[in-house]
C-alpha positions as CSV (number, residue, x, y, z in Angstrom):
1,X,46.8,-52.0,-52.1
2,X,45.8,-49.7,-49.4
3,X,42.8,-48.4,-49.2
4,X,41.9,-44.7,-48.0
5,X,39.4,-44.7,-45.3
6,X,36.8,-41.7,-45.2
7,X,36.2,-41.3,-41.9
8,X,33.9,-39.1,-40.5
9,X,33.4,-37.0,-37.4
10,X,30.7,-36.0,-35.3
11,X,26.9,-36.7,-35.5
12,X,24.4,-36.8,-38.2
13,X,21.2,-34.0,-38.5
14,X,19.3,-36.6,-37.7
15,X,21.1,-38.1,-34.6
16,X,20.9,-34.4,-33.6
17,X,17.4,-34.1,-34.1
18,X,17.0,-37.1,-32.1
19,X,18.8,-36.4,-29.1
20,X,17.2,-32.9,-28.9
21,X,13.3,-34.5,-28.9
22,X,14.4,-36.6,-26.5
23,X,15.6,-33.9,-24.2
24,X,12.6,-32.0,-25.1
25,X,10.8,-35.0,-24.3
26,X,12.0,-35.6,-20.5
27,X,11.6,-31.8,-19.8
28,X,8.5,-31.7,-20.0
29,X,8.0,-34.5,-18.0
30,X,10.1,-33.1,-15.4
31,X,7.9,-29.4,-15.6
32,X,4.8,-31.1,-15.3
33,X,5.5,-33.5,-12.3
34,X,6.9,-30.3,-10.2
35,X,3.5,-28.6,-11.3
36,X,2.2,-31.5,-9.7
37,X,4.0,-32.2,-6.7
38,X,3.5,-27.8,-6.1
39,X,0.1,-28.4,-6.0
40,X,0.1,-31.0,-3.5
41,X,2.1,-29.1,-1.8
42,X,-0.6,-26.6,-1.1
43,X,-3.7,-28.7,-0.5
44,X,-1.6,-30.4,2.3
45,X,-0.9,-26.9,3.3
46,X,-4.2,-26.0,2.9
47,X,-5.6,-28.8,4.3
48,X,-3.8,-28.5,7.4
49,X,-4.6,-24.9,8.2
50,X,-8.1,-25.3,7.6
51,X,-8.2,-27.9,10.2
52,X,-6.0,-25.7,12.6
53,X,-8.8,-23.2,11.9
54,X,-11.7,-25.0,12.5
55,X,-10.3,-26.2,15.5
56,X,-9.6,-23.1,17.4
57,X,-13.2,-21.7,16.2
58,X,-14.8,-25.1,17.7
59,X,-12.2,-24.4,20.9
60,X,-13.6,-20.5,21.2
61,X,-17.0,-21.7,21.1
62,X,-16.8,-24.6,23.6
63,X,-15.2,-21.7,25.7
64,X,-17.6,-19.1,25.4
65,X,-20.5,-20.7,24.3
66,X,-20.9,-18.8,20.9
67,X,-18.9,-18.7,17.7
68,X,-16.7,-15.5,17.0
69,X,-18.6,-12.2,15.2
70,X,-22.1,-13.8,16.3
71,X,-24.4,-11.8,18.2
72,X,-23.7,-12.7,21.5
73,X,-19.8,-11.9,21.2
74,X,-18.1,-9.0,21.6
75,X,-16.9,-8.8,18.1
76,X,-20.5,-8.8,17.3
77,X,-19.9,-6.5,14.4
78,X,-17.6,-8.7,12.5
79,X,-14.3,-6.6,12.3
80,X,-11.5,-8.7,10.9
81,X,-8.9,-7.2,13.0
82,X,-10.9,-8.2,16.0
83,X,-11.8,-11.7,14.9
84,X,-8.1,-12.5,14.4
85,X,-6.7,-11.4,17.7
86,X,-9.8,-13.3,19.3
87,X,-8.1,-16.6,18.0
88,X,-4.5,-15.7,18.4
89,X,-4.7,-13.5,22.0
90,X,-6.2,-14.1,25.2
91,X,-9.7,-13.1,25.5
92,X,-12.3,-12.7,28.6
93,X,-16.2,-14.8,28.5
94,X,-17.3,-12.0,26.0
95,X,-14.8,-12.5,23.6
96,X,-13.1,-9.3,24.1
97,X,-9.1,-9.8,23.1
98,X,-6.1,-9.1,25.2
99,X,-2.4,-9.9,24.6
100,X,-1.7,-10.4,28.1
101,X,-3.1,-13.4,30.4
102,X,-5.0,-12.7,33.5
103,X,-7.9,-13.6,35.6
104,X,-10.0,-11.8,33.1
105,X,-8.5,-12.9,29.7
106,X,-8.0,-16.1,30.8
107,X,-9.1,-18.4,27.7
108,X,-7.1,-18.6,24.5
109,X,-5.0,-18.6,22.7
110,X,-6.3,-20.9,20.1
111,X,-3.7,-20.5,17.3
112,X,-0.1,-19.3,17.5
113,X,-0.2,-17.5,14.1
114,X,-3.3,-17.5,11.9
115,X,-3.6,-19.6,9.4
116,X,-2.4,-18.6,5.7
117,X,-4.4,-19.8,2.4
118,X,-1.7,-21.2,0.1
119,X,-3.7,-20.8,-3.1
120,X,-3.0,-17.4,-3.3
121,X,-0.5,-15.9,-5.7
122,X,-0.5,-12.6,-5.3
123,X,2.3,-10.3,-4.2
124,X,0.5,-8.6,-1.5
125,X,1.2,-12.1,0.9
126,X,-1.4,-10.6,3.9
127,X,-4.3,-11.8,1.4
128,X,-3.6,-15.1,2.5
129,X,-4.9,-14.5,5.5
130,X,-7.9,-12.1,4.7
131,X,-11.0,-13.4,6.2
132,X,-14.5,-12.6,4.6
133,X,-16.6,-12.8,7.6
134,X,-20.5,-13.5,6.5
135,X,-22.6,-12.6,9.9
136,X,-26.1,-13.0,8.2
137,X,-25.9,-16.8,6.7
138,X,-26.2,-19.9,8.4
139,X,-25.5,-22.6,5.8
140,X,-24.4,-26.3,5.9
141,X,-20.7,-27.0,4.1
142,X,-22.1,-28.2,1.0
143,X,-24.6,-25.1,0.5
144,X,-21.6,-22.9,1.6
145,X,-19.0,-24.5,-1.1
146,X,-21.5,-23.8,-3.8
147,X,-21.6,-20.5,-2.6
148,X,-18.0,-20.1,-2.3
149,X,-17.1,-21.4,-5.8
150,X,-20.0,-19.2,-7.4
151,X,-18.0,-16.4,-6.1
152,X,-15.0,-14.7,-7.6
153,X,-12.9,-14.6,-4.1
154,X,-9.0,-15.5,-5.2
155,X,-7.3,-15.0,-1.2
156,X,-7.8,-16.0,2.6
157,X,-10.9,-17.5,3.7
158,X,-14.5,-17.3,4.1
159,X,-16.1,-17.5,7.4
160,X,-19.5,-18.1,8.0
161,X,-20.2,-17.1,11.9
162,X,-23.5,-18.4,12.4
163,X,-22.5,-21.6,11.6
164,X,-18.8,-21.5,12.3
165,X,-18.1,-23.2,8.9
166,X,-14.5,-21.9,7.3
167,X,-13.6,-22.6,3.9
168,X,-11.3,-21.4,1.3
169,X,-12.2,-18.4,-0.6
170,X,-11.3,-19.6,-4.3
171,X,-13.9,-19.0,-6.3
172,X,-14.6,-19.6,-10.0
173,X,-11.8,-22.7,-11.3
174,X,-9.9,-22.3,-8.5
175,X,-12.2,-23.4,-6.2
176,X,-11.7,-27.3,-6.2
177,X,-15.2,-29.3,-4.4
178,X,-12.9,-30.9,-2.1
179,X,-10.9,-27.8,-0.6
180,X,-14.6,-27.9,1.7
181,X,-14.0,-31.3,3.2
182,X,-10.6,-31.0,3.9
């Protein structure tokens, strides 16, 4: 006698089911490790403009004997339109800028384009390089972090001219410890 077979097509609810945690599953895997690997992304970034940064301040003051927006420079005031075309123009012994080389502006530049802070996600991208230029303080890194963090800066960079310490200015969560010592 033959026998009918039932056969039967396709997958189960379950199977389904399965299959679709499993997908769910690797997803979220996949989201979180490009979370990840964005935000290493931008403490390299960040960590290789700060030292960019630090350098051409520590190259302007072997220079001209003084750090940028301090009282002996010619951007004694602290105007942030000043201070940037000190690092990225020419500029003469009193820290006056110039685009143009010459006997006078012979020193400089120290930075091609300034440096950008990656951590910021705003739309209005010249943030990243706002500098808040603090012209009374004279702190060492770890006093100026805690500072920093206290704050509720979230763009560019803080710039302490006494010292000529530069840091990130994240404050509140976004400001990690180590951003400082970078």
């Amino acid at each position: 006698m033959l026998r009918k077979r039932n056969a039967q097509a396709g997958f189960s609810l379950a199977e389904l089911l399965i299959v679709i945690a499993i997908i769910g599953v690797l997803a979220t895997v996949v989201v979180m490790n490009m979370k990840g690997s964005e935000t290493g992304a931008k403490e390299a970034k960040l960590k290789a403009n700060l030292k960019i940064f630090r350098e051409a301040l520590i190259a302007y003051n072997a220079d001209h004997g003084f750090f940028p927006c301090t009282q002996n420079d010619y951007n004694n005031s602290g105007n942030e339109t000043t201070f940037k075309r000190q690092l990225t123009w020419y500029t003469d012994a009193s820290g006056r800028p110039s685009k143009t080389k010459s006997d006078r502006y012979r020193f400089g530049p120290y930075v091609q384009k300034f440096p950008e802070n990656p951590f910021y996600t705003g739309t209005d991208k010249s943030r990243m390089t706002k500098v808040v230029i603090d012209r009374t303080h004279e702190r060492i890194l770890s006093e100026l972090q805690k500072a920093v963090a206290a704050g509720s800066g979230n763009y560019g960079w803080y710039y302490e001219a006494k010292s000529g310490n530069v840091v990130p200015n994240l404050g509140g969560s976004a400001f990690s410890d180590k951003y400082c010592y970078f």
